[in-house]
C-alpha positions in Angstrom: 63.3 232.9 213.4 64.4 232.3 210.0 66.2 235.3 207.7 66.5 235.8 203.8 68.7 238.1 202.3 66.9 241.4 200.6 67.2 241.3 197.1 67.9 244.9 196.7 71.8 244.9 197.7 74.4 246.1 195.7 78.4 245.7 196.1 82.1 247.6 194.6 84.7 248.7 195.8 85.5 252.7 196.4 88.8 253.3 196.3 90.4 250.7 199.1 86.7 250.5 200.8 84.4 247.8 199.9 80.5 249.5 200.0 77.8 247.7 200.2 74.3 249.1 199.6 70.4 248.0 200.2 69.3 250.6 197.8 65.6 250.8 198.5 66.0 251.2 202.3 69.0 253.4 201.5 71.6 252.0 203.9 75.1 252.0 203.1 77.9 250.2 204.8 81.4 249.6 204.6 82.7 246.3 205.1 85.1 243.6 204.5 84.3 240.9 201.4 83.6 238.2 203.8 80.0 240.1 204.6 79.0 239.4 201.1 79.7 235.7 202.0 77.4 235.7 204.8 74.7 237.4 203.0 75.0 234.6 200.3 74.0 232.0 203.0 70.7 233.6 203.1 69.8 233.4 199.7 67.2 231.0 201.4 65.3 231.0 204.5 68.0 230.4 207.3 67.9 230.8 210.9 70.9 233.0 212.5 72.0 229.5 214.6 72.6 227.5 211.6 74.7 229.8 209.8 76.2 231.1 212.6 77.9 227.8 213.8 78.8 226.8 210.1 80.8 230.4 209.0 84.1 229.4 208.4 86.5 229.9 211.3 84.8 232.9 212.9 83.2 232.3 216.3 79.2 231.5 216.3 78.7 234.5 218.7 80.7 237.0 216.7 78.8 236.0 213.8 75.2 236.3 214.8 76.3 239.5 216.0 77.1 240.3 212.3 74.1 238.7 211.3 71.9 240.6 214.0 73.4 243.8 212.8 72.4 243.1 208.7 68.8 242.7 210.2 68.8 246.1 211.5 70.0 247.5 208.7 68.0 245.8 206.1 70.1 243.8 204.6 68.6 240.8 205.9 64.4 240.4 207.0 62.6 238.3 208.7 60.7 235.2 206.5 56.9 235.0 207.6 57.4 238.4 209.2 55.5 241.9 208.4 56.6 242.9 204.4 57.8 245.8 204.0 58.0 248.0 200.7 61.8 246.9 200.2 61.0 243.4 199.6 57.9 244.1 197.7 59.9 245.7 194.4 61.5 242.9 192.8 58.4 241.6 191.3 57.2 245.4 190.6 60.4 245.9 188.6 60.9 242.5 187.2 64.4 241.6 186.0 65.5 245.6 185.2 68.2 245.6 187.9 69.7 248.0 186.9 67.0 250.6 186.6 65.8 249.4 189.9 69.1 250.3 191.5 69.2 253.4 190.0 65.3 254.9 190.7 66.4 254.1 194.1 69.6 254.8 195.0 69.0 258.4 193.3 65.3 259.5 194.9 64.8 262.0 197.9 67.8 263.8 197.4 67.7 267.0 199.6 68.6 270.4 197.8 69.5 273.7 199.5 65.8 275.9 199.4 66.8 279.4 200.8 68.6 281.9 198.6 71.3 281.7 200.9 72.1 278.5 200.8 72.2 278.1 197.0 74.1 281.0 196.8 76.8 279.1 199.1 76.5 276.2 197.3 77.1 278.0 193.3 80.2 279.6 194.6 81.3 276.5 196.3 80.9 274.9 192.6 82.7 277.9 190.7 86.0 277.0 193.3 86.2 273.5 192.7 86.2 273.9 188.9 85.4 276.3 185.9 81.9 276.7 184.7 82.1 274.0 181.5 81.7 275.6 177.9 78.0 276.3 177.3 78.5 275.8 173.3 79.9 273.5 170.9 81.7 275.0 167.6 83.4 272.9 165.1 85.9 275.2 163.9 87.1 275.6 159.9 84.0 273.5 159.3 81.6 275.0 156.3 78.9 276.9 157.8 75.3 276.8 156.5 73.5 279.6 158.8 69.9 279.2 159.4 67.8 282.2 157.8 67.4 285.2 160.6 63.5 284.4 159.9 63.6 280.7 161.3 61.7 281.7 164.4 58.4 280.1 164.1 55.4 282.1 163.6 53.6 284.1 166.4 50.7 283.2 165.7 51.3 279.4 165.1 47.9 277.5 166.0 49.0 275.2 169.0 46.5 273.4 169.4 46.3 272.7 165.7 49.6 271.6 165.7 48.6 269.1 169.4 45.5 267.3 167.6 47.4 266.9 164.3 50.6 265.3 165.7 51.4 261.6 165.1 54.3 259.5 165.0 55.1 259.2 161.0 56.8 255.9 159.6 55.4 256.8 156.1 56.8 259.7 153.8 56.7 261.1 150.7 59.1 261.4 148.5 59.5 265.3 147.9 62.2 267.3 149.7 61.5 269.6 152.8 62.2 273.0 152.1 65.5 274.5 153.6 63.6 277.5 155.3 61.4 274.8 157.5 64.1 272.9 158.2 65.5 276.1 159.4 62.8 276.8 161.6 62.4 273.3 163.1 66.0 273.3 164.0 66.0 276.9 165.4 62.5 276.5 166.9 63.8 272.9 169.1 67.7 273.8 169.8 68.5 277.8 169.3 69.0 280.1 171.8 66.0 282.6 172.3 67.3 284.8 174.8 69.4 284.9 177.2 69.4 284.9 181.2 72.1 287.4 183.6 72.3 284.6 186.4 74.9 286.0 188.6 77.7 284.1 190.2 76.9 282.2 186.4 77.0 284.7 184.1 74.6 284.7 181.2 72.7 281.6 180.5 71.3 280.3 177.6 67.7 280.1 176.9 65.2 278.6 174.6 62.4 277.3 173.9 62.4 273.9 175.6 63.3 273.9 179.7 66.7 272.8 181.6 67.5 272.4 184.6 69.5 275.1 185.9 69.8 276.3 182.3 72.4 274.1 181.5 71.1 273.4 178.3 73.4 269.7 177.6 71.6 268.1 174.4 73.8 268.8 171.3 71.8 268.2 167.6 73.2 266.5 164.9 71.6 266.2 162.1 71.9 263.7 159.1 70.0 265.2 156.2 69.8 263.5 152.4 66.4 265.0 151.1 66.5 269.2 152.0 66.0 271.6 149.4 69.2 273.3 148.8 71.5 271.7 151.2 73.7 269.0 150.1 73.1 265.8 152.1 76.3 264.7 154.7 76.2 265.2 158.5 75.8 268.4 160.1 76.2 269.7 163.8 73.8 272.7 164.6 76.0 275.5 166.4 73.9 277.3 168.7 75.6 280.0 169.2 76.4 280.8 165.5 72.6 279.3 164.5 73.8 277.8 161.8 74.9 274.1 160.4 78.5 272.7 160.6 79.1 270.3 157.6 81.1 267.6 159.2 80.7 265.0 156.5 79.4 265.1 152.6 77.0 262.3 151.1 74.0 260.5 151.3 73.8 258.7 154.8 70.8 257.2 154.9 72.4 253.5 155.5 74.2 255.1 157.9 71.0 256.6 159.5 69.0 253.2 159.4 72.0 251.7 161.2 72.2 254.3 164.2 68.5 253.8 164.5 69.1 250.4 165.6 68.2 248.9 161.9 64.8 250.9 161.4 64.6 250.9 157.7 61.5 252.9 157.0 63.9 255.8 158.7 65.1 255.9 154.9 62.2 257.1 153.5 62.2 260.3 155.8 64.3 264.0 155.1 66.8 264.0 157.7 67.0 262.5 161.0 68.4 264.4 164.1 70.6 262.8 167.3 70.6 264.1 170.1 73.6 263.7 172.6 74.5 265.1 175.7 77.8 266.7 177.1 78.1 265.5 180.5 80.1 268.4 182.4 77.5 270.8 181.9 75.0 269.1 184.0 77.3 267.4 186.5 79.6 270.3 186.9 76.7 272.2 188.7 74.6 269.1 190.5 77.6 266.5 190.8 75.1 263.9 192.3 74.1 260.5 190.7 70.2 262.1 190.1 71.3 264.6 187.6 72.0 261.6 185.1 68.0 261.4 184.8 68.1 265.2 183.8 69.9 264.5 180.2 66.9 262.5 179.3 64.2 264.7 180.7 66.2 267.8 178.2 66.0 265.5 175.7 62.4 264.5 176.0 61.1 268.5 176.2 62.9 269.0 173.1 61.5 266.2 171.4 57.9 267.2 171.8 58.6 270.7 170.5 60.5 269.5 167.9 57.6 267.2 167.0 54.9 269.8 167.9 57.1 272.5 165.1 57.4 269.7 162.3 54.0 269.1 162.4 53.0 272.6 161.9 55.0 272.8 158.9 52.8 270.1 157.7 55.6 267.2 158.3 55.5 264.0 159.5 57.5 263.9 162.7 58.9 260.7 164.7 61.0 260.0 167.3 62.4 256.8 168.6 64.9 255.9 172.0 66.1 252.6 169.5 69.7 253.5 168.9 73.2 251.5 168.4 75.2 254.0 170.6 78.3 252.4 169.2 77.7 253.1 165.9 76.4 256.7 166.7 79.6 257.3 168.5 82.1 256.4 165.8 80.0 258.4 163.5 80.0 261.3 165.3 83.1 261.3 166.6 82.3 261.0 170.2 84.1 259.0 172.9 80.7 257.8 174.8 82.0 259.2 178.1 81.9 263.1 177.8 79.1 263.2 175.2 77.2 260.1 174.6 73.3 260.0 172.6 70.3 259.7 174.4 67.3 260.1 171.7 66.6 260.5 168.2 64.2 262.5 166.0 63.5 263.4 162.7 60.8 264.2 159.9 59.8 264.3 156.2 57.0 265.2 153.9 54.0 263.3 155.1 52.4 260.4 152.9 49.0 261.8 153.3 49.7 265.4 153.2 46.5 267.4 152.6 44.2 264.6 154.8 44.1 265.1 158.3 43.9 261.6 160.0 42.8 263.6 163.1 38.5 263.3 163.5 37.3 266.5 164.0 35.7 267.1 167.2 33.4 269.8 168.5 35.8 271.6 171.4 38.5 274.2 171.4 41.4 272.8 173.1 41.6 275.4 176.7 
């Protein structure tokens, strides 16, 4: 019988422990470093008598012992033997390790169902720490608030707005109108209402859904063609719906360059980054899965944010191509506690007036 080693292992050290992991069978062991050694003699079909009476100073029997054990667990399988879906997703993932790892090592995770349960597990939360801020204010910063009219329409055609929406890379040169911006920004990021949770408190809500209503993605926005706003960078307070001027002057370079060197980003109105402040999530689901939640926030918002620009008659975009370096010294941020995860932005389409949509025959249902 011959072994190789899975290709799905992971090793560090946590704390004085040194954890290793076979992340698709999800077994974890604690071991000493010499394991890792062993493991390494199976990065080819071996057979446990060879490398058992060839292991350094340790004893043939006490090492196919070791051995035997890593087969049990995974760690090690059979050559020529029955597959199983462990060894099969190397090739399905190709060389993205670490997204492999992490798709893995964070799926299945059981959550409390009955109301007693997550009641239990809330107050266990609100002992360990304080519920994080659920607002960002940059104080003494000049305030630009949004028009008390910025909510969108009722009667805003939806499924206009679904059929007419594409990416835009093209733009006109004429400025958006402050009160659309207005409404785009309030329409994607402000606070709609509020919810009386409990053990929480209030809770924000708005358009877009969070989990837990944690609400994490901030909105910057860099804006250099608006109608009665001078161009610089602004932060969008939620809670006062308005813009914080953080920085004055035109920053479209800088744009370009925080879009990963995207020139035609340029030719737009304003672009918007999004970031997310960690604690707010992890404070409440302190498990490695939440991390995927910033990103699922981020994406809701994006589609309404594209879905509102397009009803103004904009030309919307988004686009996951960022220099999170540059983003961060820009903004200020340290990367750790709020870091960027998307970016979006608009301007006055190229071909305003001509729907590049073909009409069909159907009501959207």
């Amino acid at each position: 019988m011959r072994l190789r080693r899975s290709p799905n292992i992971v090793a560090y050290w946590d704390g004085r422990h040194f954890v290793m992991e076979e992340f698709v069978r999800r077994r974890r062991i604690t071991a000493l470093p010499v394991v890792a050694t062993l493991l390494q003699r199976f990065d080819r079909p071996r057979s446990i008598h060879t490398v058992a009476r060839s292991f350094g100073s340790y004893s043939p029997a006490s090492v196919a012992r070791e051995i035997r054990r890593l087969l049990g667990l995974g760690f090690l399988s059979r050559v020529g033997g029955r597959r199983d879906d462990g060894d099969d997703v190397f090739g399905a993932w190709k060389g993205c390790f670490a997204a492999r790892y992490y798709h893995f090592a964070t799926s299945n995770v059981r959550y409390p169902t009955d109301e007693e349960g997550r009641g239990r597990y809330i107050q266990d939360r609100l002992q360990a720490a304080p519920q994080p801020r659920l607002f960002k204010d940059y104080v003494g910063r000049p305030r630009f608030p949004l028009a008390d009219d910025a909510r969108p329409p009722a009667d805003m055609a939806l499924g206009a707005a679904l059929s007419e929406r594409r990416t835009a890379r093209e733009f006109a040169r004429r400025a958006v109108s402050f009160p659309d911006l207005a409404r785009i920004v309030f329409g994607t990021w402000g606070q709609t209402g509020s919810v009386d949770t409990g053990l929480l408190g209030k809770l924000v809500l708005k358009t877009s859904p969070s989990a837990g209503a944690r609400h994490p993605i901030e909105c910057y926005l860099l804006a250099w063609n608006i109608e009665k706003l001078r161009p610089g960078l602004y932060h969008y307070s939620v809670r006062g719906n308005c813009l914080e001027r953080m920085r004055a002057g035109d920053l479209r370079r800088c744009a370009v360059r925080m879009a990963a060197g995207q020139g035609w980003i340029q030719r737009s109105a304003f672009m918007c980054v999004m970031t997310a402040v960690a604690d707010r999530v992890f404070w409440k689901y302190p498990t490695s899965d939440a991390y995927r939640l910033f990103f699922l926030d981020a994406g809701h918002l994006a589609q309404t944010f594209v879905l509102l620009a397009t009803a103004r008659g904009l030309g919307a975009y988004t686009t996951a191509a960022m220099d999170e370096r540059m983003i961060q010294t820009t903004l200020g941020l340290d990367g750790r506690s709020e870091f960027p995860v998307y970016i979006c932005g608009a301007g006055a389409r190229a071909d305003a007036g001509v729907s590049r949509v073909v009409s069909v025959n159907h009501r959207l249902r």
